[in-house]
C-alpha positions in Angstrom: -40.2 98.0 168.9 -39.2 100.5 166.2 -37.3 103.6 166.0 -37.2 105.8 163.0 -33.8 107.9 162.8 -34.5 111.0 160.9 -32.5 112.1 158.0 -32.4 114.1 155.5 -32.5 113.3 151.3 -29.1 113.4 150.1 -27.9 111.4 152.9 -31.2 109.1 153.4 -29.7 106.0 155.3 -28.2 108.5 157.6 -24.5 107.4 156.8 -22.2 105.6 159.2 -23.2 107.0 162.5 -26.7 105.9 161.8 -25.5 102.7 161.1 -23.3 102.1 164.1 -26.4 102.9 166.1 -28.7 100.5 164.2 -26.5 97.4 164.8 -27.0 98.8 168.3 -30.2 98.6 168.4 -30.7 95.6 166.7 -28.7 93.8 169.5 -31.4 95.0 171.9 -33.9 93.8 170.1 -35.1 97.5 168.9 -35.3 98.0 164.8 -33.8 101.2 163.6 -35.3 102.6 160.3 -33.9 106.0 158.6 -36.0 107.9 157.0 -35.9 111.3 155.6 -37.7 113.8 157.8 -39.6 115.5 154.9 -40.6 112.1 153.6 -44.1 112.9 152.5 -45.1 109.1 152.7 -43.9 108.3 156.0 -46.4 107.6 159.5 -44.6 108.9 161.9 -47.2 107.7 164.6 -46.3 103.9 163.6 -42.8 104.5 165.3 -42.7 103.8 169.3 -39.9 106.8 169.0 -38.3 109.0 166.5 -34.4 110.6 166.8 -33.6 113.3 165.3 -29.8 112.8 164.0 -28.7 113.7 160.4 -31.5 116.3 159.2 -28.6 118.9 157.8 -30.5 120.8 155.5 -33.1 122.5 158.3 -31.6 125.3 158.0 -32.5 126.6 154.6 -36.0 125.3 155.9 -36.5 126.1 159.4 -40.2 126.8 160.0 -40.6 123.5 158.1 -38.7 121.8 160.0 -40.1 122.9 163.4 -43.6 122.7 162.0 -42.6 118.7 161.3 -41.3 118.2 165.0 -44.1 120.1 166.6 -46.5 117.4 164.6 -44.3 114.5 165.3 -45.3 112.8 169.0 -42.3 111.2 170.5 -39.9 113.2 169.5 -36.3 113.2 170.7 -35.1 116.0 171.1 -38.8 117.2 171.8 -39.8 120.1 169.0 -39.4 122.9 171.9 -35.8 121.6 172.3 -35.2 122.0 168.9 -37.2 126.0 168.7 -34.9 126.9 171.0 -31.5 125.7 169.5 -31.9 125.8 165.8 -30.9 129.1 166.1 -28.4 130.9 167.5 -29.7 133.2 169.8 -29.7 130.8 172.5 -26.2 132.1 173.3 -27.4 135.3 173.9 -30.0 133.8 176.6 -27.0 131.6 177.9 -24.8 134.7 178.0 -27.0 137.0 180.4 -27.2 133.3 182.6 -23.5 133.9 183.7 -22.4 131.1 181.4 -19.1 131.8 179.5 -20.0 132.6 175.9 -17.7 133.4 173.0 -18.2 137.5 172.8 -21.2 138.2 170.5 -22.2 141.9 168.8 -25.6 141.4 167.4 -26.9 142.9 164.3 -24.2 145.1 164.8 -24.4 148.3 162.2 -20.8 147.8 160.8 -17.5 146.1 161.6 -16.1 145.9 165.0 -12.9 148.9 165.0 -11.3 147.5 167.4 -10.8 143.7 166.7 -7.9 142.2 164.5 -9.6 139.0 163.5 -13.4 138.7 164.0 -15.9 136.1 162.3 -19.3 137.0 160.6 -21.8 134.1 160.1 -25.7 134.0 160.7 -28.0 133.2 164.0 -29.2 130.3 162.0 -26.7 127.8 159.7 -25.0 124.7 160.3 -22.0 123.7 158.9 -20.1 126.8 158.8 -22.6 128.2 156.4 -23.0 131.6 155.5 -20.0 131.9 157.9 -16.4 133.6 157.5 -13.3 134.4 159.5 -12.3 138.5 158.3 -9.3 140.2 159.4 -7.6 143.9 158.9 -7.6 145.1 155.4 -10.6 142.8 154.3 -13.3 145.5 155.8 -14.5 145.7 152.0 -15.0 142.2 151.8 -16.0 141.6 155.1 -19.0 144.5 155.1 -20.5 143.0 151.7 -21.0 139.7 153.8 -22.3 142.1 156.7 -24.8 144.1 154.5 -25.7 140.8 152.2 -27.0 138.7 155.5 -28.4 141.4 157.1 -30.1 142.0 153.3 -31.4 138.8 153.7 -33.6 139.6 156.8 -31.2 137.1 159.0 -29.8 137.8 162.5 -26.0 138.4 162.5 -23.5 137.3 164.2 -19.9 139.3 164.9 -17.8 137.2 167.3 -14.0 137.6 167.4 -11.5 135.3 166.1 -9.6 133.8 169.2 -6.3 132.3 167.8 -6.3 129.4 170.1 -8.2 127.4 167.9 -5.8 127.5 165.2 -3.6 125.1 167.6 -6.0 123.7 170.4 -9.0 123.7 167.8 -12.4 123.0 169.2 -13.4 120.6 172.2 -16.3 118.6 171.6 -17.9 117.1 175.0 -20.4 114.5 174.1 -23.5 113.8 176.4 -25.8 111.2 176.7 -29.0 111.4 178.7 -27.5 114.0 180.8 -24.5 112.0 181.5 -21.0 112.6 180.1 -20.3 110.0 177.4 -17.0 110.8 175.6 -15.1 114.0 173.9 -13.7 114.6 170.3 -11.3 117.5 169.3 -12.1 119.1 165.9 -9.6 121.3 164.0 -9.5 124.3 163.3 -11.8 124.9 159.8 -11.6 128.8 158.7 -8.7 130.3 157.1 -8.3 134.4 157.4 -9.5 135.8 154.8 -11.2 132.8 152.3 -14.3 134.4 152.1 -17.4 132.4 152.6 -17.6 128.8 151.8 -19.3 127.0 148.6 -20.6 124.5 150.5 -20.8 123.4 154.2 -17.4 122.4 155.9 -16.0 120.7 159.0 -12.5 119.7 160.2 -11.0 116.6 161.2 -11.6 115.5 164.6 -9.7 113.2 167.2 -10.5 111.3 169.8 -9.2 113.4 173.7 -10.1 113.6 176.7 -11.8 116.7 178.7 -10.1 118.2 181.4 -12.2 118.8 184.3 -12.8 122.3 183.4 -14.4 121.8 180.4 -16.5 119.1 182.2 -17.3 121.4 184.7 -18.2 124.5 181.7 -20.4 121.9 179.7 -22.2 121.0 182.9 -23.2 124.5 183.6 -24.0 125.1 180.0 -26.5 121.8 179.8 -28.0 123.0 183.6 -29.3 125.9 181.6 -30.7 124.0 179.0 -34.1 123.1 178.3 -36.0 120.0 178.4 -35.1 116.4 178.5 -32.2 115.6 176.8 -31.4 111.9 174.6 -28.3 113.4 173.2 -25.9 117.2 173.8 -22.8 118.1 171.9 -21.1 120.9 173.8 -18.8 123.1 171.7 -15.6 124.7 173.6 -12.9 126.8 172.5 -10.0 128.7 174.5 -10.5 132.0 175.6 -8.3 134.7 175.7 -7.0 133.6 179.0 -7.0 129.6 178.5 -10.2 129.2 179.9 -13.0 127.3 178.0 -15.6 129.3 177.1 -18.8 128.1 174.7 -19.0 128.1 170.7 -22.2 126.2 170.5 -24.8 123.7 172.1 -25.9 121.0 169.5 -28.9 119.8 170.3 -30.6 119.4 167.5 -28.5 117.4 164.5 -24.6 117.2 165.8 -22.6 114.5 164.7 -21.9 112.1 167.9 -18.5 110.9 166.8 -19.8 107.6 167.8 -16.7 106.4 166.0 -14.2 107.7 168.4 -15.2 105.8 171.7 -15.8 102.1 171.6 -18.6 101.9 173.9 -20.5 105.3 172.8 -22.7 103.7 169.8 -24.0 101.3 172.8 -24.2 104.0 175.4 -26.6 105.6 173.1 -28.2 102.5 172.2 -29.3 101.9 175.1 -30.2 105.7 176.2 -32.8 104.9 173.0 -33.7 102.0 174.1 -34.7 103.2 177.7 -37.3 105.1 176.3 -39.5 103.0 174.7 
């Protein structure tokens, strides 16, 4: 049996996550192949299943990129899945559900008046792309960024700043085939007032457990989910209050932080495996 792991070009042999899950695989008896998912050359029909894991660039190329899945037939996550996630507005749709979402203004005309610390970034990016953490006093700053995405025909994001991360950072539950796998803590990445990055960024992450609120928040997040799902990575912050309320749902190309649980390469392994 074969399973191509899709990539992306500058990172073609999918880097040490992919690799963890190849020797994986290879104990079951299943070969693992990366390959780039815009590799011109490739038959993706010859594979018995394709996973979607390190294709970081989709989002300067989405409708590529969904037009790829959408022709690709066992697919996981299935091309729907990944409509659905690759951009942002999902947390709108998860919002009106009841589930606890980070505060959102959408498209909003100008800057929040009211907020001391708020964070601009587009519906679609990965990364912290495109995105920015503004406070009071950087409004000239702060509306260029507005004006220049909205410019640029993309849906914007306003969500206020809540200064928990800056000590309890961000909460990574980990899911695999609907069942809770492990959890990661990432630190906090934005500093007030930098402006908007060069180049994609991400923080240092930890191994910790979840506390059975934010179990209980990531399962009502993934119950309003759609379709049938190899791998989740539910995002969690602190709310104003304590409470853990939702950044993102990753279901499209989140790292697994395979590397901070011993049995979660083989968990997912085997998840991969089952479906062949």
């Amino acid at each position: 049996m074969r399973v191509a792991i899709a990539t992306f070009s500058v990172i073609p042999d999918g880097g040490a996550e992919a690799a963890l899950l190849r020797g994986e695989l290879a104990g079951l008896g299943v070969e693992a192949v990366p390959v780039p998912w815009d590799d011109a050359d490739t038959d993706w029909t010859a594979f018995d299943l394709v996973v979607v894991r390190s294709t970081w660039d989709y989002t300067e190329r989405r409708e590529e990129f969904l037009e790829w899945a959408a022709g690709v037939p066992r697919l996981r996550n299935a091309a729907p899945v990944l409509r659905w996630n690759t951009d942002k507005t999902y947390l709108r749709e998860l919002a009106e559900a009841g589930v606890p979402v980070v505060p959102t203004l959408w498209d909003p005309a100008d800057l929040p008046s009211d907020w001391d610390e708020y964070v601009i970034k587009p519906s679609v990016s990965c990364g912290s792309r495109d995105t920015a953490r503004w406070r009071r006093g950087d409004e000239d700053r702060a509306r260029a960024h507005l004006r220049r995405l909205r410019g640029e025909d993309r849906t914007v994001m306003v969500q206020p700043y809540l200064s928990a991360i800056d000590t309890e950072g961000e909460t990574a539950l980990l899911f695999c085939d609907g069942e809770f796998s492990h959890a990661a803590r990432k630190a906090a990445i934005l500093a007030p007032g930098a402006g908007v990055p060069d180049r994609p960024i991400g923080g240092d992450t930890v191994p910790v457990e979840a506390t059975p609120e934010q179990l209980a928040v990531a399962r009502e997040v993934l119950a309003h989910a759609p379709g049938d799902l190899l791998y989740a990575r539910v995002d969690l912050v602190p709310g104003p209050d304590g409470s853990p309320v939702l950044l993102e749902l990753e279901l499209t190309e989140p790292n697994l932080f395979l590397d901070h649980d011993p049995g979660a390469a083989a968990r997912y392994a085997k998840a991969i495996a089952a479906r062949l």
